[in-house]
C-alpha positions in Angstrom: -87.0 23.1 -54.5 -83.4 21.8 -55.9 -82.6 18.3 -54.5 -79.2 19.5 -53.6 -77.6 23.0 -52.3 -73.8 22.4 -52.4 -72.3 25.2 -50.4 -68.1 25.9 -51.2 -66.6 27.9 -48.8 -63.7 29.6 -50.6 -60.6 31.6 -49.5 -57.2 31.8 -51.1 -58.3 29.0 -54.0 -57.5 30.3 -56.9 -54.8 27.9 -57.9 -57.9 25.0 -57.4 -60.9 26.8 -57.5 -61.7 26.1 -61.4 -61.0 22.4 -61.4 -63.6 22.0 -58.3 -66.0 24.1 -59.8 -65.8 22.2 -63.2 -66.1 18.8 -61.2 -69.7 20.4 -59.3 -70.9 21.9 -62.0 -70.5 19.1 -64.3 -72.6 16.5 -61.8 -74.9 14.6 -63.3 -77.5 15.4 -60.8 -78.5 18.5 -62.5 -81.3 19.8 -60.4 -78.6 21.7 -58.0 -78.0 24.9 -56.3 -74.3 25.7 -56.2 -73.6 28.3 -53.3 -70.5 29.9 -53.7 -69.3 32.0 -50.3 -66.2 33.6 -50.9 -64.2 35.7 -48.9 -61.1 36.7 -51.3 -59.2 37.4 -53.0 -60.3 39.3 -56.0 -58.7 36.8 -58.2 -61.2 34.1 -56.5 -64.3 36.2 -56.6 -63.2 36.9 -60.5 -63.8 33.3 -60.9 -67.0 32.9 -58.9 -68.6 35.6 -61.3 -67.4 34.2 -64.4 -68.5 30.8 -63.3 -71.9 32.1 -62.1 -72.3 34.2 -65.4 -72.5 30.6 -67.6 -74.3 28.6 -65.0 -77.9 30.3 -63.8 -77.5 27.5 -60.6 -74.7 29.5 -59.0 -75.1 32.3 -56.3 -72.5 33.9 -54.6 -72.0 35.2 -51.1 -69.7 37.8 -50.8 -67.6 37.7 -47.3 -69.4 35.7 -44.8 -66.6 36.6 -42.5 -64.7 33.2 -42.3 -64.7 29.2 -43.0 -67.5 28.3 -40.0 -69.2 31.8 -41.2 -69.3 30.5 -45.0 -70.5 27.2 -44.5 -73.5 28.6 -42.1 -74.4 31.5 -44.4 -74.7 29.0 -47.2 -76.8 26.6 -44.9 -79.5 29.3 -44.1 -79.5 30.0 -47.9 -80.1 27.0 -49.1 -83.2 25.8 -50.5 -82.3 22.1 -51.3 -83.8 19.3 -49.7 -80.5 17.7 -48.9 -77.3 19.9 -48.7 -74.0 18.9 -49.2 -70.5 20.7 -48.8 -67.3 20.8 -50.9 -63.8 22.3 -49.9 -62.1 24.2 -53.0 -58.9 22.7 -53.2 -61.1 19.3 -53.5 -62.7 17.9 -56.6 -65.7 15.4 -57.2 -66.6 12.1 -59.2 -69.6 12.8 -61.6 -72.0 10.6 -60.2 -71.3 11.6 -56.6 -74.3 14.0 -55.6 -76.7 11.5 -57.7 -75.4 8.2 -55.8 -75.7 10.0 -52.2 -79.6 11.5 -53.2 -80.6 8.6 -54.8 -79.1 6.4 -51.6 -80.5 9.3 -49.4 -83.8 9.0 -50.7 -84.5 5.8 -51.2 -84.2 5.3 -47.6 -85.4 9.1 -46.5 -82.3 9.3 -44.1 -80.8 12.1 -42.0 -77.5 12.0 -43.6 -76.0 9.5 -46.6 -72.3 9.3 -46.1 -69.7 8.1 -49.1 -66.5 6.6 -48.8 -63.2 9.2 -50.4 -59.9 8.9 -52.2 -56.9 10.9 -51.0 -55.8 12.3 -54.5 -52.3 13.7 -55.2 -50.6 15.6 -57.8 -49.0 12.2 -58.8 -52.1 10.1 -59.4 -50.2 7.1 -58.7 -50.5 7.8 -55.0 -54.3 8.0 -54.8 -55.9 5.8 -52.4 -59.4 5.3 -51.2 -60.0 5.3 -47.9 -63.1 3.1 -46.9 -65.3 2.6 -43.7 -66.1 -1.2 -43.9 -69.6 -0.5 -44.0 -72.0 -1.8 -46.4 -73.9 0.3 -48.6 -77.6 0.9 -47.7 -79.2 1.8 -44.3 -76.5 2.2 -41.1 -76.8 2.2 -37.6 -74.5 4.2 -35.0 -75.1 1.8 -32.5 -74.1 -1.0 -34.8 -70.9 0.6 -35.6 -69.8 3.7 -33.4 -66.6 3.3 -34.5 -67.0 5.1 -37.8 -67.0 8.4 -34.9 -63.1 8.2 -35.0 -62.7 8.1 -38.9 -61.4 11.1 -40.6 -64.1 14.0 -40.0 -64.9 13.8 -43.7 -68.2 16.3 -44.0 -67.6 16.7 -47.3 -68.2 13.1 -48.5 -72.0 13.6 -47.5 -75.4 15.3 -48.0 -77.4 16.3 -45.0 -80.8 16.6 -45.0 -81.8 20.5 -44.6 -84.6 20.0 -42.0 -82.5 17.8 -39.9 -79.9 20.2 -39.8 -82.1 23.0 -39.2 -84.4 21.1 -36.5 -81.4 20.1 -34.5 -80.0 23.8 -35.2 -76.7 22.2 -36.7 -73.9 24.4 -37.5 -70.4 24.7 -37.8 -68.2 27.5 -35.3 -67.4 30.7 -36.1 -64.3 31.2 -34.8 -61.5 31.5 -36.5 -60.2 27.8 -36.3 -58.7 25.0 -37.3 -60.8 21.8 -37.4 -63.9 22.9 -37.8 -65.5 20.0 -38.9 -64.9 17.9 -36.1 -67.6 19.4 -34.2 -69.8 18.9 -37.2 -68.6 15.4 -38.2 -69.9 14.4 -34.6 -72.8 16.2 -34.0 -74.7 15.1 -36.8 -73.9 11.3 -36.4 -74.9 11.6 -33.0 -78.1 13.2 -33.8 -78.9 11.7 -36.7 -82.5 9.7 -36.2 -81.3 7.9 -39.6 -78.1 7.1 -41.5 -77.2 5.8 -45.2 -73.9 4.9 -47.1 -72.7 4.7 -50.0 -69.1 2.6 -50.0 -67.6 3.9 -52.4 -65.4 6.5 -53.1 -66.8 9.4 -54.9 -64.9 12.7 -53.2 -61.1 13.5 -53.9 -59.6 14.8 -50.9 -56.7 16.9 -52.4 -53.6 16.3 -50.5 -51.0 18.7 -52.2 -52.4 22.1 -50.8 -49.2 23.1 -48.5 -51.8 25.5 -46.7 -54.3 22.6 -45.1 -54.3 23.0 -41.5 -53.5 19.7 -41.1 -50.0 20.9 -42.3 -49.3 23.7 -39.4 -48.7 22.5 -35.8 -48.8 26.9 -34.8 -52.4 26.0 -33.4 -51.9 23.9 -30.5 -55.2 24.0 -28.9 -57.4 24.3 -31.9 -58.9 20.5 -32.6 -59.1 20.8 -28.5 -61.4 23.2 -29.1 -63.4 22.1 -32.1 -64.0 19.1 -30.3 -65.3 21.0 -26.9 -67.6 23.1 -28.8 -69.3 19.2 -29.5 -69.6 18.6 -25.8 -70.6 22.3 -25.0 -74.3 21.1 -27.1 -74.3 17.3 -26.7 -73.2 17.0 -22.9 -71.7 13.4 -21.9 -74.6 12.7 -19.8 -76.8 12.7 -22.9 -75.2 9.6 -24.7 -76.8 6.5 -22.8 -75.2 3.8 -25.3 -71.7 2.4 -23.7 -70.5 1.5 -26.9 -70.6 5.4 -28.3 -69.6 7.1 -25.2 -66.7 4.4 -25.5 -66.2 5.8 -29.0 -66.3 8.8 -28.3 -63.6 8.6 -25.5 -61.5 6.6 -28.4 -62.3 9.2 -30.6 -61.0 12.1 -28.7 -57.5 10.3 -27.6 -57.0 9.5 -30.8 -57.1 13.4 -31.7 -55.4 14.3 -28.9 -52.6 12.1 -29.3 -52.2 13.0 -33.1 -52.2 17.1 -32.2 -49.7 16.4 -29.3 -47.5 14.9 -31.9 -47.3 17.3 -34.1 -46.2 19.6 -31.6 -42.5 20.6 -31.3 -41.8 23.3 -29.0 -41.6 23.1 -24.8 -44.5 25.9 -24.8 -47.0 24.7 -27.0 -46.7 20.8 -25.7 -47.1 22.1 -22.1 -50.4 24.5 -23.1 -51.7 21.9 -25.0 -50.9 19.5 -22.1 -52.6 21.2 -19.3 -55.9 21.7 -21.4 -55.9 18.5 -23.0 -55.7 17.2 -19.3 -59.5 19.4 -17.9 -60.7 17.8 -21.3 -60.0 14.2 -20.5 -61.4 14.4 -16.8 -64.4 15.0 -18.6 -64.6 11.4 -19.6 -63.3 10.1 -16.2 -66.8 9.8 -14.3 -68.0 6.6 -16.0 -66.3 3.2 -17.3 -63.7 2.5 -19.7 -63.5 -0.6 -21.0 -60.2 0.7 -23.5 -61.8 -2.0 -26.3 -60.2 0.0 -29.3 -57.0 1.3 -27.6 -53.3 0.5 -28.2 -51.4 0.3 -25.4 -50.0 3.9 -26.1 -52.8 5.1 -26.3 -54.3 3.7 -23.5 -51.0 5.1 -21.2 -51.3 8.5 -22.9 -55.1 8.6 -21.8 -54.1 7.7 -18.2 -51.0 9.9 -18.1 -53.7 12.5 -19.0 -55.2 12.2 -16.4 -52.1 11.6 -13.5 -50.1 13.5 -14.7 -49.7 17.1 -14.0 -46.7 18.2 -16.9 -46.2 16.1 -20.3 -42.3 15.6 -19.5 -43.5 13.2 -16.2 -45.6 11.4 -18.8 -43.5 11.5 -21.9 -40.6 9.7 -19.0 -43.3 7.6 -17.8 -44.0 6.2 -21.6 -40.4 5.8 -22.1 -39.6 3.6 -19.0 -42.9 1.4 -19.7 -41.3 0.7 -22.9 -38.4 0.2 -22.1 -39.6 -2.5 -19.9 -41.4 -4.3 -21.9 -39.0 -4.3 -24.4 -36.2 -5.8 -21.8 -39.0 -8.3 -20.6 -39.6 -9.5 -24.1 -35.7 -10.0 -25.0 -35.0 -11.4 -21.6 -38.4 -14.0 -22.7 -36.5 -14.3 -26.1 -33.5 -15.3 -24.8 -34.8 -17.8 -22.2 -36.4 -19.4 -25.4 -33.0 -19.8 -27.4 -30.9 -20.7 -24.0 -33.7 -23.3 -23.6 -33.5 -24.8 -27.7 -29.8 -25.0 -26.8 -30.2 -26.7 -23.8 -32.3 -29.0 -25.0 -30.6 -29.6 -28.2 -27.4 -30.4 -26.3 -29.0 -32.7 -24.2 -30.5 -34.7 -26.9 -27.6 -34.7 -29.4 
């Protein structure tokens, strides 16, 4: 049994495909299974066989039907005892797959997360993007917080019969987001979790076809995130602290999608949907711990308000005043100085 089955969903690629194949390939865990699942074109399943022709590690799955459909079909493959997943357009540290097993073993945990750079054509604007954990054994309840960051599933390995006990997969429809889901299903139902704080994944940030670059699917990450819900009802998570997370967690998308949107269609569609998905998270408490204020009004204005352009006017006369409250309290302060000054002069 490998220690690792890395499974690469690949579609349209081929301008990335060798440099992340070079960057798994050349891990210095070696005992790996690479799972190649690759949907097109021909100039990407060229490379897959020449790749897989040098390197006996590599299989290939020819057209799993879709990104969810890849992923899955390279799940059920897999014969590693953890299993990690790599986008295309990405590329890897060395060391990565050995510092998550070796992490992932040593405390025999569900899932062993690792913190990620953004990486740009222009190396000079790499970043790494951190959780504030510590490395080494993790709680949820310690720090549900880490729910809201960036659905990163790539910057992890997953242990195969967790994932396969708690029947674990990512959608098949044709979607945007995917990983949302995913990203929250498994640190939900993870009995056990590990990191490793330091950056070992580059997420590429150059690809002008990421999803997160299109605004033409307005209800997708709505959706994604639903599909979560639809197998872990609200009813299930006890802890106030996660379900308080998880409320943050999906304002905090829903705010970012609604912004993104431009046109009077899409922001009303998205409006009225976004709006049954909220209620779902009206029944219980909210303490609003994590919010900012706009975030908090948008949440409310979810839920009162039956069009976005009564809540985007709402926002705007809330703001407006507290902005006149705060210049009418700055210029009490300065009439006051004067005042004083005057009468002390």
């Amino acid at each position: 049994m490998p220690t690792v089955s890395i499974v690469l969903p690949i579609f349209r690629v081929e301008k990335y495909l060798a440099r992340c194949l070079d960057s798994v390939c050349g891990q210095t865990l070696r005992d790996i299974e690479i799972i190649l699942a690759t949907d097109g074109p021909e100039s990407c399943d060229a490379i897959c066989r020449e790749y897989a022709a040098k390197d006996p590690r590599i299989s290939i799955i020819i057209r799993p039907g879709g990104y969810g459909q890849a992923i899955n079909r390279g799940i059920d493959a897999a014969k590693g005892e953890y299993i990690g997943i790599v986008e295309t357009d990405d590329w890897l540290e060395p060391s990565m797959f050995q510092k998550l097993y070796d992490m992932a073993k040593l405390h025999d945990v569900d899932l062993c997360k690792g913190a990620f750079y953004h990486s740009f054509n222009d190396p000079t604007k790499n970043f790494a993007v951190y959780t504030g954990i510590a490395s080494g054994l993790f709680s949820l309840k310690d720090y549900p917080r880490i729910l809201s960051y960036q659905p990163s599933v790539w910057s992890a390995v997953y242990k195969r019969t967790f994932l396969n006990k708690h029947d674990i997969r990512f959608m098949e429809r044709r979607l945007s987001y995917l990983d949302v889901s995913f990203h929250l299903e498994t640190f939900i139902r993870a009995g056990t979790i590990a990191f490793v704080n330091e950056p070992l994944y580059h997420y590429y940030q150059d690809n002008p076809e990421q999803s997160v670059k299109s605004s033409e699917k307005p209800l997708d990450g709505l959706l994604t995130e639903k599909h979560f819900y639809e197998k872990k009802p609200l009813h299930q998570i006890s802890d106030k602290n996660i379900f308080e997370s998880l409320v943050f967690t999906a304002v905090l998308h829903m705010l970012w999608n609604y912004k993104r949107l431009t046109s009077y269609e899409n922001k009303q569609l998205f409006w009225r949907e976004a709006r049954q998905f909220a209620r779902m998270f009206a029944d219980r408490p909210i303490a609003f711990k994590e919010f900012t204020p706009r975030q908090k009004i948008f949440f409310k204005m979810l839920l009162f308000s039956p069009h976005f352009a009564i809540a985007e006017l709402a926002s705007i006369c809330w703001y407006a005043y507290k902005n006149l409250r705060r210049t009418i309290d700055n210029c009490s302060d300065i009439l006051f100085k004067a005042v004083f000054a005057r009468h002390h002069s």
